[in-house]
VEXKEBA-580778 format. One record per residue (C-alpha): residue number from 1; residue in three letters; x, y, z. Coordinates in Angstrom, 3 decimals. Each point is the difference from the previous one (the first is absolute). Last residue first. Layout:
% VEXKEBA-580778
   nr  rest        px        py        pz
  NUM   ALA         X         Y         Z
...
***
This chain:
% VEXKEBA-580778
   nr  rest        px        py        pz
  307   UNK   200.710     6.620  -107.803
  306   UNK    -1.409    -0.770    -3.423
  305   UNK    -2.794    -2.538    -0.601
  304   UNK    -1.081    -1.856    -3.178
  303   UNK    -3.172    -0.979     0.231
  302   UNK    -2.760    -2.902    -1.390
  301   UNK    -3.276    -0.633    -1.397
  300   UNK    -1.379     2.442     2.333
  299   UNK    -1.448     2.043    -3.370
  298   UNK    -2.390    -2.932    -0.350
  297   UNK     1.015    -3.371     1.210
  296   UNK     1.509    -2.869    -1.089
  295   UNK     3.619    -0.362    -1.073
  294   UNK     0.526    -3.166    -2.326
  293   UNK     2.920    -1.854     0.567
  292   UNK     2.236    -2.452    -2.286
  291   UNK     2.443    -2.666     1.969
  290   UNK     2.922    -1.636    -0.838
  289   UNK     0.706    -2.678     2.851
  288   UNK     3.621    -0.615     0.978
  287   UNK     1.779    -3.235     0.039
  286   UNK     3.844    -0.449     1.330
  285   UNK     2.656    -0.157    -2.185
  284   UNK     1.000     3.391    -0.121
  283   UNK    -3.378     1.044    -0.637
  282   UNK    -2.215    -2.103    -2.214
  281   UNK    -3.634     0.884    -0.795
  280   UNK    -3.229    -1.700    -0.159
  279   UNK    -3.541     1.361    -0.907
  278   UNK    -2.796     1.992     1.657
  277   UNK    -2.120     2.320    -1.999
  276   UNK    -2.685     2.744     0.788
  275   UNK     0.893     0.396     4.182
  274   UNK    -2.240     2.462     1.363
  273   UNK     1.020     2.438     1.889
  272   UNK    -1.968     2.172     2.436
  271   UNK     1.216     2.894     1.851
  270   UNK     3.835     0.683    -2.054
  269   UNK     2.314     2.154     1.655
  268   UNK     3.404     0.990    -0.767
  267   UNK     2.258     1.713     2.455
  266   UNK     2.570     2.719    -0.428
  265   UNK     2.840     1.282     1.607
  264   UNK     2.947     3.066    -0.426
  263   UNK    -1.532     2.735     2.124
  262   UNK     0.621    -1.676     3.152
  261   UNK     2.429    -2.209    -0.769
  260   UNK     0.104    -4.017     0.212
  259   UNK    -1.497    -0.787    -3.157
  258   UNK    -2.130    -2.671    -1.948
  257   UNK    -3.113     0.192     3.290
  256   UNK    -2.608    -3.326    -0.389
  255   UNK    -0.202    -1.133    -3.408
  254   UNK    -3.448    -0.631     0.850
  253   UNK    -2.664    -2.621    -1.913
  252   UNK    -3.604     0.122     0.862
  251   UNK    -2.497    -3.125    -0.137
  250   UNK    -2.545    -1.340    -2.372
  249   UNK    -0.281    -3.679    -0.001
  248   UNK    -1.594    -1.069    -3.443
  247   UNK    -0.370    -3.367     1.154
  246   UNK     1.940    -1.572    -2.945
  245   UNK     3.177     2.447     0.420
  244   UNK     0.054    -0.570     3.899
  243   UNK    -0.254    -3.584    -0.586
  242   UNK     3.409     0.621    -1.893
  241   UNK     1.762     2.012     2.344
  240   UNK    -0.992    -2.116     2.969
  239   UNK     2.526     1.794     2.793
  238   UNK     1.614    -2.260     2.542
  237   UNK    -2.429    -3.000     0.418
  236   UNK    -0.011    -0.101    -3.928
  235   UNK     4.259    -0.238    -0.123
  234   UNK     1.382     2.810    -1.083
  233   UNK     1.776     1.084    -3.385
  232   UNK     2.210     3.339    -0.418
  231   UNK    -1.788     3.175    -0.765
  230   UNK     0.107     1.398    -3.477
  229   UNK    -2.505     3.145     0.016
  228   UNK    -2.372     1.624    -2.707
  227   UNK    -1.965     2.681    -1.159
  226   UNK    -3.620     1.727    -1.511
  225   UNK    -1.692     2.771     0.551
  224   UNK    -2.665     0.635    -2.307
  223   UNK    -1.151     3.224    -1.280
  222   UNK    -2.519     2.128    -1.788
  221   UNK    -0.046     3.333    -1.811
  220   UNK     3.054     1.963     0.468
  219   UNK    -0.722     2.668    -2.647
  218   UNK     2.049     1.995    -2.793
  217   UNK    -1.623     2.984    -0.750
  216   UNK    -1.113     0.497    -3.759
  215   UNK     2.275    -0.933    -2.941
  214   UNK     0.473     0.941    -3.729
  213   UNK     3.145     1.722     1.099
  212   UNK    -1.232     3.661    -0.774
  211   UNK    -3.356    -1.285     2.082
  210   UNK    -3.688     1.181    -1.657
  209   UNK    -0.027    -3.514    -1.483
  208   UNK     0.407    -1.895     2.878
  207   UNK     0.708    -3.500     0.717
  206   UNK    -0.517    -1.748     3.239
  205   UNK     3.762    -1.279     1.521
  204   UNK    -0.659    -2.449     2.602
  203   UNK     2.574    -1.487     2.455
  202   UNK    -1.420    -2.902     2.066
  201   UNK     2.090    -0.361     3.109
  200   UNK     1.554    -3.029     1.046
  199   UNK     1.153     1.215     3.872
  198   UNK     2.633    -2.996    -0.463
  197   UNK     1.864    -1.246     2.987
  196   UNK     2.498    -2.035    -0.122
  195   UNK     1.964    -2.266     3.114
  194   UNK     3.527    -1.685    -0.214
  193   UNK     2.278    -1.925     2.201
  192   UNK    -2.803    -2.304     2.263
  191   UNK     0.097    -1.333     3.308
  190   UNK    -3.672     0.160     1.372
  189   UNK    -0.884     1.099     3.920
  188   UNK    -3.842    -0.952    -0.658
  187   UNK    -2.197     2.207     1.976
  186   UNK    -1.861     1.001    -3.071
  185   UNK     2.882    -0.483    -2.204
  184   UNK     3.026     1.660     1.728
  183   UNK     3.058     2.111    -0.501
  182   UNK     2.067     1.000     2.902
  181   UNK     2.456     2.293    -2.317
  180   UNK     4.024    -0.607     0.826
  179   UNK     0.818     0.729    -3.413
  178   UNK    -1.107     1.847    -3.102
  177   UNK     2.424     2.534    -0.031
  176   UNK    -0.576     3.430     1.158
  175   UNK     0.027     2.737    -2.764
  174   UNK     2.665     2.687    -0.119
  173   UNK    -1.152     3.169     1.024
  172   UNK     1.913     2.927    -2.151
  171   UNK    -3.382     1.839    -1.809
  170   UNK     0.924     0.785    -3.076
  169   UNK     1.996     2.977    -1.323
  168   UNK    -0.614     1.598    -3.700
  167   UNK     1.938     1.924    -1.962
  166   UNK    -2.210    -0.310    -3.005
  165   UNK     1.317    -1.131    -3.388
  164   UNK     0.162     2.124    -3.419
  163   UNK    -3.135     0.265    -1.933
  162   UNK    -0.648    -0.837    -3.614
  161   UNK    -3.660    -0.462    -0.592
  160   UNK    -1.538    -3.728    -0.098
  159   UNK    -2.731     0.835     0.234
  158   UNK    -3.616     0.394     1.564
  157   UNK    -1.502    -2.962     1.752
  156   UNK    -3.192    -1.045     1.385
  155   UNK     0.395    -2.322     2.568
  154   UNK     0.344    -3.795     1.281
  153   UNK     2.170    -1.248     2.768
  152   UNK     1.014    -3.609     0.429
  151   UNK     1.996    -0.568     3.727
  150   UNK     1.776    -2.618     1.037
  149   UNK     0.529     0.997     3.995
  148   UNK     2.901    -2.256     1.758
  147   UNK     1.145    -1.187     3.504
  146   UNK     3.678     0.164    -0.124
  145   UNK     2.015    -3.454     0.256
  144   UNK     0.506    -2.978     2.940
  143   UNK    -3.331    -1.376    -0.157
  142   UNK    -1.822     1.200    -3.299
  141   UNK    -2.854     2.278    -0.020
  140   UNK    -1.770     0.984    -2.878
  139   UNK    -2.340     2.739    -0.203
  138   UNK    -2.785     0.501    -3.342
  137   UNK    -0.760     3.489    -1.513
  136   UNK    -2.919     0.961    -2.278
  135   UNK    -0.643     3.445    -2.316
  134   UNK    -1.079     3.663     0.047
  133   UNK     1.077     3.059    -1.475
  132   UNK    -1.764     2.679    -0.756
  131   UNK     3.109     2.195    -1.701
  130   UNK     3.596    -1.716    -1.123
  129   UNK     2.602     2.196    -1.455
  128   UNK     2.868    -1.937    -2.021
  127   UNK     3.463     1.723     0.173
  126   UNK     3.127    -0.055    -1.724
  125   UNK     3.653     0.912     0.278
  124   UNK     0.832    -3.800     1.740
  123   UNK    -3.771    -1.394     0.123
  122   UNK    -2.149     2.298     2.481
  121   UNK    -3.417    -1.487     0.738
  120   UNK    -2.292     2.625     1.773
  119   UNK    -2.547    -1.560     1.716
  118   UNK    -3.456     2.060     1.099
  117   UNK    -1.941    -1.704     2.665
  116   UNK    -3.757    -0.927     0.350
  115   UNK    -2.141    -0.783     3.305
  114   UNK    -2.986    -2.229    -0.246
  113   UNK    -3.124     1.281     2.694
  112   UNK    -1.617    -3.254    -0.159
  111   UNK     1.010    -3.880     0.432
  110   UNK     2.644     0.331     2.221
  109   UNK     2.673    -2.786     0.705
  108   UNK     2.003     0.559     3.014
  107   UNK     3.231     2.176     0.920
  106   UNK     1.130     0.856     3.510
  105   UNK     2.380     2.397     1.502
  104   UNK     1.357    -0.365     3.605
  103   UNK     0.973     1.574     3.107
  102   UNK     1.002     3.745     0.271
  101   UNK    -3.316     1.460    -1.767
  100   UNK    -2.587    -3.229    -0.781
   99   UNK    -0.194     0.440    -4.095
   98   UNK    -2.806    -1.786    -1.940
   97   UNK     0.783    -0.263    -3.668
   96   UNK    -2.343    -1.566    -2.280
   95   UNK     0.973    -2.245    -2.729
   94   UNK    -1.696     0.032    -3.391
   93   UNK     3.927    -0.496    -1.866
   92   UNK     0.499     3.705    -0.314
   91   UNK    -0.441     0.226     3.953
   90   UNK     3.196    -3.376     0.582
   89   UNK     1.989     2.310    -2.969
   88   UNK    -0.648     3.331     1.839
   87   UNK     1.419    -1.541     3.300
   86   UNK     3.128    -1.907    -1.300
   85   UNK     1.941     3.219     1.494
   84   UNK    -1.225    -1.576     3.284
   83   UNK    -2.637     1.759     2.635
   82   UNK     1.264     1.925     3.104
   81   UNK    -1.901    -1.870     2.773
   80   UNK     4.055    -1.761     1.056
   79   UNK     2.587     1.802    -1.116
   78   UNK     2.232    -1.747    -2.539
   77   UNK    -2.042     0.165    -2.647
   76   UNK    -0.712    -3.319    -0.092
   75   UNK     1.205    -2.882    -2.632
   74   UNK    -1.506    -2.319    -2.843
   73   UNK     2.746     0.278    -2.385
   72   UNK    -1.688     1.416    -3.663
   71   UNK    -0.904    -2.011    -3.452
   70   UNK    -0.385     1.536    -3.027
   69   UNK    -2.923    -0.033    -3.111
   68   UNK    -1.270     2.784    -1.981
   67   UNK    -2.953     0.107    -2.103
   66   UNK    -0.386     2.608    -2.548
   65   UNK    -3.268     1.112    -1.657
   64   UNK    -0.428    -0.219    -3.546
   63   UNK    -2.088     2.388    -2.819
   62   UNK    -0.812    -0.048    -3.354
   61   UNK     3.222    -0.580    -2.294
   60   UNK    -1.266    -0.597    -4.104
   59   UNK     1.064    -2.917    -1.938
   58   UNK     2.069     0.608    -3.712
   57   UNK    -2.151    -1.567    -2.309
   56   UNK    -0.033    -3.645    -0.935
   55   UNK     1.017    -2.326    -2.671
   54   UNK    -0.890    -1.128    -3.664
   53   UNK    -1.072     2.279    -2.879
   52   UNK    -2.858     0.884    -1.562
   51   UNK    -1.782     1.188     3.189
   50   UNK    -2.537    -1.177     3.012
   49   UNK     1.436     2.121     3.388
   48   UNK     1.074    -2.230     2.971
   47   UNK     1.191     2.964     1.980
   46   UNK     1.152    -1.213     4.040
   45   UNK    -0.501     2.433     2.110
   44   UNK     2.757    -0.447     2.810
   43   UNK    -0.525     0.073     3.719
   42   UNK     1.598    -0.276     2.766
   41   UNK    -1.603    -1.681     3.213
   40   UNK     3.124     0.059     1.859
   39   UNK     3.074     1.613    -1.157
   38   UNK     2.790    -2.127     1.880
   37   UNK     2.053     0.398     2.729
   36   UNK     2.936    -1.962     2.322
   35   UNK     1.429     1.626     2.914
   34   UNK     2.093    -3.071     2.012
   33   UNK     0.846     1.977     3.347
   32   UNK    -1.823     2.925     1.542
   31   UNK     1.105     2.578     2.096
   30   UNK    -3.229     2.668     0.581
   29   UNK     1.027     3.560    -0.772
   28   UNK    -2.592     2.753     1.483
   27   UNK     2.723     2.486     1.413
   26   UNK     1.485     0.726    -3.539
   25   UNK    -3.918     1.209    -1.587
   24   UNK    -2.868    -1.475    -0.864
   23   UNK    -2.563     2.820    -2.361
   22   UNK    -2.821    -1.110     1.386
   21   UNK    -1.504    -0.520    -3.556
   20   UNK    -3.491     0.269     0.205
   19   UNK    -1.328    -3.133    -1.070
   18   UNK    -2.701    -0.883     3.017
   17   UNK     0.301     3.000     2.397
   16   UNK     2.632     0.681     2.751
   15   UNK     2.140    -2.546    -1.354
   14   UNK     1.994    -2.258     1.754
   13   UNK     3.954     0.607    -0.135
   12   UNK     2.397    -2.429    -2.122
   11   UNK     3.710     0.491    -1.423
   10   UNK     1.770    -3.294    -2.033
    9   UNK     3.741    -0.422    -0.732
    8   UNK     1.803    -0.954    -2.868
    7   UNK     3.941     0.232    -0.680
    6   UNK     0.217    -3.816     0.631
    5   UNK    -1.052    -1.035    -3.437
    4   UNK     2.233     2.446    -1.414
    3   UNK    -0.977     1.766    -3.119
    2   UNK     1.758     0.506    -3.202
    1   UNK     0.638     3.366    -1.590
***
């Protein structure tokens, strides 16, 4: 029977202890566009075996891991302190979750404490089950379109077994566009169209030879956040982008509020950026500046905030 590519949907729910399936049911559906996957880390014994005749033996399957990739709409929940249906991704990803009741949810980078999610994959009559899964996620905002999460998840996986699809309902908020934000550079009002954030986590996968899959828990263990803005050319007196770049000028970079709902807004923080490369750009005619940023700072780095 052939599949649909737009039959698929994705179910995730954090896990009460690392690899336990937690068994995601119709309420814990996350929309997600462009699913893409691959079977990370497989491997395949190769059998180079000295014999009177040419050619090899038939290899031997010892284990993979799956890694799935999607992106999601950065959006709220539509009540403001009630936290996102993103929210297991953002804590799979080494992200702590701190939730102020009635007025705002924030995530930052942790570096202890790792949460885990189970992912169930379904594929048009199939399904791939996910346990332990960790992975990386970058945002992209781009003036007048939906702020987006990229996110690569990896787990051990069971399947694919035969399963007919959820009913499932998602959470009906539809994201704010990326308009009318104050952003700023320090206290630098800069004109740009499009901002990234990467959180640039390390994903390692030990091996393990007690493990059915050939692989032991799969650890966040180091990260550098990374990104990049486009705003339009100043004069020196104005704002000294590229002096700024040779001087090593630290300074934060805002957003300010995307959204005009309670419930429905977010704001992304970054405390000390770095600018990494500086070259020029072309917008429309008039020039831009393409600039690389290094977030400093331990697990302050940066935030994403709710409200």
């Amino acid at each position: 029977m052939a599949k649909l590519v737009k039959r698929e949907l994705i179910l995730v729910k954090i896990e009460s202890s690392y690899g336990v399936d937690a068994t995601p049911g119709a309420s814990d559906a996350i929309l997600v566009e462009n699913i893409g996957w691959s079977f990370a880390g497989a491997r395949m014994v190769e059998r180079a075996a000295v014999k009177p005749s040419l050619g090899m033996l038939q290899g031997i399957f010892a284990g993979t891991l799956m890694e799935v990739t999607f992106d999601v709409e950065v959006k709220g929940s539509g009540a403001a302190g009630t936290a996102p249906e993103v929210g297991p991704l953002l804590r799979a990803c080494g992200m702590a979750e701190t939730i102020d009741a009635g007025t705002s949810v924030e995530y930052a980078p942790a570096s202890a404490g790792h949460e885990s999610v189970t992912l169930y994959y379904y594929e048009d009559g199939s399904v791939y089950k996910l346990t332990g899964c960790r992975g990386t996620v970058s945002v992209n905002l781009e003036t007048g379109a939906a702020g987006k999460f990229s996110f690569t998840i990896t787990g051990h996986v069971s399947g694919p077994t035969d399963a007919a699809m959820p009913t499932v309902s998602y959470d009906a908020t539809t994201p704010p566009p990326v308009i009318n934000a104050s952003f700023s550079v320090g206290s630098y009002s800069a004109v740009i169209n499009a901002l990234s954030l990467d959180l640039g986590n390390t994903i390692a996968t030990p091996p393990s030879m007690s493990a059915e899959d050939g692989y032991s828990e799969i650890i966040i263990s180091d990260r550098d956040v990374t990104g990049s803005f486009d705003p339009e050319a100043t004069t020196v007196a104005a704002k000294n982008w590229a002096g700024e770049w040779k001087a090593g000028t630290a300074q934060t970079i805002t957003t300010g509020t995307i959204g005009s709902t309670a419930g429905n807004q977010y704001e992304l923080e970054i405390s000390s950026a770095w600018y990494k490369e500086l070259s020029p750009g072309d917008r429309d005619g008039l020039r831009t500046y393409e600039i690389g940023f290094g977030a400093a700072g331990d697990d302050d780095a940066f935030k994403i905030i709710f409200s």
